[in-house]
C-alpha positions as CSV (number, residue, x, y, z in Angstrom):
1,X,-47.6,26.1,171.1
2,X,-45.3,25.6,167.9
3,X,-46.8,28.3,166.3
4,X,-45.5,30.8,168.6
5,X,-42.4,32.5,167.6
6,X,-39.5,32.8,170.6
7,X,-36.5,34.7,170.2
8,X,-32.7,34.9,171.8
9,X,-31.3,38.1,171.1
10,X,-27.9,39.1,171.3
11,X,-25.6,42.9,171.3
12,X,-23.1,41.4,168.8
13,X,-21.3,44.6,168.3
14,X,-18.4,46.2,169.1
15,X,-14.8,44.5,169.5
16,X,-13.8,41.1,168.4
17,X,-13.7,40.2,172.1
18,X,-17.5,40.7,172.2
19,X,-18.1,38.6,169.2
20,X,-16.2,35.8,170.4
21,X,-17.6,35.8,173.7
22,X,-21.2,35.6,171.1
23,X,-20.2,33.0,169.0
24,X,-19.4,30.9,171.8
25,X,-22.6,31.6,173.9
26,X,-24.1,30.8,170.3
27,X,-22.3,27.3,169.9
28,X,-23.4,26.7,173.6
29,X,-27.0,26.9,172.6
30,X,-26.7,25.2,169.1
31,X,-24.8,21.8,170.6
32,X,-27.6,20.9,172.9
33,X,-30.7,19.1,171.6
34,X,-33.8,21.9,171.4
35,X,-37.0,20.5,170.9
36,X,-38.9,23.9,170.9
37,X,-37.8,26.1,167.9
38,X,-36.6,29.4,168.4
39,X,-34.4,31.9,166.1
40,X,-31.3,33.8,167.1
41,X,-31.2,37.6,166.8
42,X,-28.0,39.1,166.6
43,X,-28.0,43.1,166.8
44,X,-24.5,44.1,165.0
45,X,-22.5,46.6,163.7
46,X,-20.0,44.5,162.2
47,X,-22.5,42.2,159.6
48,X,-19.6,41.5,157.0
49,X,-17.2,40.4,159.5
50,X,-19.2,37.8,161.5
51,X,-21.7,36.6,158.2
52,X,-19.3,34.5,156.8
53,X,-19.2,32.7,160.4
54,X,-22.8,31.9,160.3
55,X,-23.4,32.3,156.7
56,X,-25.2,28.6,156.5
57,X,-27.5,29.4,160.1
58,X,-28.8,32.5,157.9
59,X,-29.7,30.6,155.2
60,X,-31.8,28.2,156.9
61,X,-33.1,31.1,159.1
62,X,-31.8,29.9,162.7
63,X,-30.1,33.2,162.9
64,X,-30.2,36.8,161.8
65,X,-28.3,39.7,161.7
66,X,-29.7,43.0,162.6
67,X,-27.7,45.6,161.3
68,X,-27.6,48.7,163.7
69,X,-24.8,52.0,162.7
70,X,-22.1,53.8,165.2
71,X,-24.9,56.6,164.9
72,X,-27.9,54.2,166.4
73,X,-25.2,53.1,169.4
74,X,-24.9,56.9,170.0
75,X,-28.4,57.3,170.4
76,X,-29.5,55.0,171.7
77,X,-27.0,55.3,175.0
78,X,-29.1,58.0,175.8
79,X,-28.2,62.0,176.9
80,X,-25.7,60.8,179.7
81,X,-24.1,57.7,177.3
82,X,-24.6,54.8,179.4
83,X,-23.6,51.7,177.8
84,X,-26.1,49.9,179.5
85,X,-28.8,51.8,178.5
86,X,-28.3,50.1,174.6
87,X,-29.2,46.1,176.0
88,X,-32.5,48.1,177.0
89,X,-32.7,49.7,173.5
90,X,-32.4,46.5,171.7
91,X,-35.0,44.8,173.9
92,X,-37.0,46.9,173.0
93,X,-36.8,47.1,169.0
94,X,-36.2,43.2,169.0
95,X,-40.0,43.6,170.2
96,X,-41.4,45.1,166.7
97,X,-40.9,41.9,165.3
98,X,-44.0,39.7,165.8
99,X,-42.4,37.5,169.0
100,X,-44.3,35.8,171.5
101,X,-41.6,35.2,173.9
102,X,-37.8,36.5,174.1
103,X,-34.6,35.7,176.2
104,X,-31.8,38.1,176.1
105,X,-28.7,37.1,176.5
106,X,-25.4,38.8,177.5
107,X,-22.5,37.6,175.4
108,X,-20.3,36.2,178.3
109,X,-22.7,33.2,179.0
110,X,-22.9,29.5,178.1
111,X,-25.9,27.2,178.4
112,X,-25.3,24.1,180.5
113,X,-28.5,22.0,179.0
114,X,-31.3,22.7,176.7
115,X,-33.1,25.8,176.8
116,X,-36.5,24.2,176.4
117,X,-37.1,24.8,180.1
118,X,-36.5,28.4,179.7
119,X,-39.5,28.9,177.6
120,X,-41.9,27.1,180.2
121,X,-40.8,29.2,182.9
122,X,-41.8,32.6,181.0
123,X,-45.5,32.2,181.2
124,X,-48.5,32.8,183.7
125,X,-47.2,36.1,184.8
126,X,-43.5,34.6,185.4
127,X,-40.4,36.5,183.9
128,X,-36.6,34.8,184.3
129,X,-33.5,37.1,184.9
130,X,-30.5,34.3,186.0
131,X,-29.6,34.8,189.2
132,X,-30.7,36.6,192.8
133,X,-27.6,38.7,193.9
134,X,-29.3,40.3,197.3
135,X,-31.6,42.3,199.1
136,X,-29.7,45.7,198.4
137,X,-29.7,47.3,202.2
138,X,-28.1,43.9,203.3
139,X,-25.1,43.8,200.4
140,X,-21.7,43.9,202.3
141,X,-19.9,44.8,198.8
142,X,-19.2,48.3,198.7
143,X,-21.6,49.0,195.6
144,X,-24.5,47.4,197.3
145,X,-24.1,49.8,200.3
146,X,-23.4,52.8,198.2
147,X,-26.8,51.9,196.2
148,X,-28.6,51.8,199.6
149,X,-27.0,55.1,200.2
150,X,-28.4,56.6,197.2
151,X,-31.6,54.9,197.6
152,X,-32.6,56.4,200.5
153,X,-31.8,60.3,199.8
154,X,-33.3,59.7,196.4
155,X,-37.4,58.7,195.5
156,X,-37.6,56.5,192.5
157,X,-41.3,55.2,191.5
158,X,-42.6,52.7,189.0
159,X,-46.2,51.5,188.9
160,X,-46.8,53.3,191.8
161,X,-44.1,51.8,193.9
162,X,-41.5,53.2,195.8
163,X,-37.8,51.9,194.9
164,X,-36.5,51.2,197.7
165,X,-32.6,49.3,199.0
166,X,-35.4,46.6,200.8
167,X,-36.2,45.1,197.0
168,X,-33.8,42.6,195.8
169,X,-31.2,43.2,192.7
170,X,-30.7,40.1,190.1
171,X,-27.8,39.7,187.8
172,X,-29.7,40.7,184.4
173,X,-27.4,38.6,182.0
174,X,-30.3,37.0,180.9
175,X,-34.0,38.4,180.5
176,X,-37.0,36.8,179.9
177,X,-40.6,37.9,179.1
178,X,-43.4,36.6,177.4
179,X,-45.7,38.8,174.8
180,X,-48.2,40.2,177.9
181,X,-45.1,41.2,180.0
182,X,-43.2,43.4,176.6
183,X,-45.1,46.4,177.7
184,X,-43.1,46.7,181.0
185,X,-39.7,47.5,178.6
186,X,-40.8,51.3,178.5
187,X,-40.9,51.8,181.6
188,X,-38.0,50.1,182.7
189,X,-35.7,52.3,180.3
190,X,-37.5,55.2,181.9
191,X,-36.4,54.2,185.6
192,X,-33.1,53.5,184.0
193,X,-32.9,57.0,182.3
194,X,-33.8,58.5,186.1
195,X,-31.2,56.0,188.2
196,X,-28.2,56.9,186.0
197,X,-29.4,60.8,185.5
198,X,-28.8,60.9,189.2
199,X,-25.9,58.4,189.5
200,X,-23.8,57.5,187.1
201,X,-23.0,54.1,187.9
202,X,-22.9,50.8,185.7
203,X,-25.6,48.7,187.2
204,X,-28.8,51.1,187.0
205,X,-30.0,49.3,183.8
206,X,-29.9,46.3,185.9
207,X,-31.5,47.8,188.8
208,X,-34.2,49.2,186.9
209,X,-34.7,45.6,185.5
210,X,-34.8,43.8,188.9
211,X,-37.3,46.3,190.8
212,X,-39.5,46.6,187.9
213,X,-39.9,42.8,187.1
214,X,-40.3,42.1,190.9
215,X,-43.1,44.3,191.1
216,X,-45.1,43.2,187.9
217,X,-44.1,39.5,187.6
218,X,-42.7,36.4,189.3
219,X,-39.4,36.1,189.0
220,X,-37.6,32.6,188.3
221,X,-34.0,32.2,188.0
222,X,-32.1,30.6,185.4
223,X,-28.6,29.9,186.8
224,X,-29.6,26.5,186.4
225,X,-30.1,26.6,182.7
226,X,-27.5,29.1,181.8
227,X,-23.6,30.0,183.1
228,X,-22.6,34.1,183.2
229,X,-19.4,34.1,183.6
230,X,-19.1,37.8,183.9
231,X,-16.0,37.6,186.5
232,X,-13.9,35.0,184.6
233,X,-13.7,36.6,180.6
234,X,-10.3,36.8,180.6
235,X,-9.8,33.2,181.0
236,X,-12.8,32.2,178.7
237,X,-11.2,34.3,176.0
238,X,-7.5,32.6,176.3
239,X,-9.3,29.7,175.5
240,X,-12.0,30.9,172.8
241,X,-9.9,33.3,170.8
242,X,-7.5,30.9,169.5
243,X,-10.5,28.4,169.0
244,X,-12.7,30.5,166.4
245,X,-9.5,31.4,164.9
246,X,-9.1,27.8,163.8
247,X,-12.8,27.2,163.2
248,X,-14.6,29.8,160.8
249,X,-17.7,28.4,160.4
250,X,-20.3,27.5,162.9
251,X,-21.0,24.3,161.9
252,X,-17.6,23.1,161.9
253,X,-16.9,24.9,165.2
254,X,-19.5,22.8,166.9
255,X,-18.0,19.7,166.1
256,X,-14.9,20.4,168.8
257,X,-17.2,23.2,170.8
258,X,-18.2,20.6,172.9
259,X,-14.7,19.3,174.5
260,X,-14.0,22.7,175.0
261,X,-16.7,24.0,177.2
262,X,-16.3,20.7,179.1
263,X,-13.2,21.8,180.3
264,X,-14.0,25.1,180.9
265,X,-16.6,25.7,182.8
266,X,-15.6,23.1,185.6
267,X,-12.1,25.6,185.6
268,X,-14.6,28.6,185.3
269,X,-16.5,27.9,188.8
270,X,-13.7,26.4,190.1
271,X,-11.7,30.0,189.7
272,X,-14.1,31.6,191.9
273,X,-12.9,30.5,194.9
274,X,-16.0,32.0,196.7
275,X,-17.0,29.1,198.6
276,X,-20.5,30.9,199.6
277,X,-20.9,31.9,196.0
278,X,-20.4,28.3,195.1
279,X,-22.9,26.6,197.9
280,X,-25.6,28.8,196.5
281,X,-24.6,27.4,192.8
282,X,-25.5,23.8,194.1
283,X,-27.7,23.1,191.0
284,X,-25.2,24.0,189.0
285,X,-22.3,21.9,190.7
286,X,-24.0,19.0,190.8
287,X,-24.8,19.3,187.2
288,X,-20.9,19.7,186.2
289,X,-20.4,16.6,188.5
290,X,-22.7,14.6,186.9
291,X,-21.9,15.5,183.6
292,X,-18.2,15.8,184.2
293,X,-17.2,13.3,186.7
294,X,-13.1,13.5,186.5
295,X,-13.8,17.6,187.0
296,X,-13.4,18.3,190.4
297,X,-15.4,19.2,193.5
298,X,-16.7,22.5,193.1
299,X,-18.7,22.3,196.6
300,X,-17.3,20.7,199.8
């Protein structure tokens, strides 16, 4: 099993927010003990700026920077320049490079213990994403009941199924596949391409993702594994931007990472407030408890 090669891969480009918020998810991975050896792909348009950080993981080949131009971006965002549409492209080039197994990784995420348990759930016909959101028809947000809307004046197919607001939507922070699953990427940027030709809204990548991967594969969450603090960036980055201005190099910033995330993350979920939200985290509360007893109850 050593011999096969497994990937993370990262968009590292853009704004200095963005490659803080990678540096950190980085440091998240790199503190926890990892038995099963992996690389780090980074996909960036801003390689002299962020080399020095990690100039000592390059040269021992933990991590490496792809280099991708303004003009690649543009592409590959497609005819109607969905931002989105780029995690998709980089999936799928991150593929041409003799893996047997890849997790992608949105920037705004934190691992909470070793990802050796990611890369035994992506076998046997299972793929990860991190979390279940909802069956779409049954969404009381306002997005989930426009997206039901649209679903049902619109036909959308893949593998011969019909897309439809009764299939579930997961959060695609994260993404896993194993080597016999890569060929489902294609068509998942082709559903994408058709969901945000006809509506233009930010979460068709992630659609595409959920329907197609629930129809080809069995899906495991990873929620338990990994943190995506998508609603709380604000407050990670009051607390990460001063700290990678003070530590510029990646090795020295994991000496204090640590003690920071451990004071984060219990303020993280705590911030929610969504007591629902946080009953269906219970794996991950009881985790914080245990590993931070003084943080307080997340779930009551």
């Amino acid at each position: 099993m050593n011999s096969e090669k497994r990937v993370f891969v990262f968009q590292s480009y853009g704004p200095d927010e963005i490659q803080v918020q990678v540096k950190a998810s980085v440091l998240s991975l790199l503190s926890l003990e990892q038995k099963v050896p992996f690389q780090i792909l980074l996909y960036t348009d801003r390689e002299e700026a962020i080399a020095p950080f990690y100039r000592n993981l390059i040269l021992e080949g933990r991590i490496l920077l792809q280099r991708i131009s303004a003009e690649q971006i543009q592409h590959w965002r497609g005819p109607t320049q969905f931002v989105h549409r780029v995690k998709l492209e980089i999936i799928l080039d991150s593929l041409k490079k003799d893996i047997s197994k890849f997790i992608y990784l949105d920037g705004d995420t934190f691992f909470l213990k070793s990802a050796d348990v990611l890369w035994d759930r992506i076998q046997d016909g299972t793929s990860v994403l991190h979390t279940r959101e909802n069956i779409i028809s049954q969404g009381k947000d306002l997005l989930s009941k426009k997206m039901t809307k649209f679903l049902k004046r619109n036909r959308f197919e893949s593998f011969g199924r019909l897309l439809s607001p009764e299939f579930e939507m997961w959060n695609a922070g994260v993404i896993g596949l194993s080597q016999e699953q890569f060929y489902l990427m294609e068509p998942i940027l082709h559903l994408s391409d058709s969901l945000h030709t006809q509506y233009q809204k930010h979460v068709m990548e992630q659609l595409a993702v959920s329907f197609v991967l629930q129809i080809q594969t069995r899906l495991q969450a990873v929620d338990d594994v990994i943190y995506h603090y998508w609603d709380g960036k604000d407050e990670v980055l009051k607390k990460i931007i001063p700290f990678f201005e003070k530590h510029q190099d990646a090795y020295e910033a994991l000496k204090d990472w640590k003690s920071l995330q451990e004071t984060l993350l219990p303020q993280l979920v705590k911030s929610r407030g969504d007591r629902n939200y946080l009953k269906s985290l219970n794996p991950l509360a009881r985790f914080l408890k245990k590993k931070f007893p003084s943080a307080p109850d997340l779930v009551r």
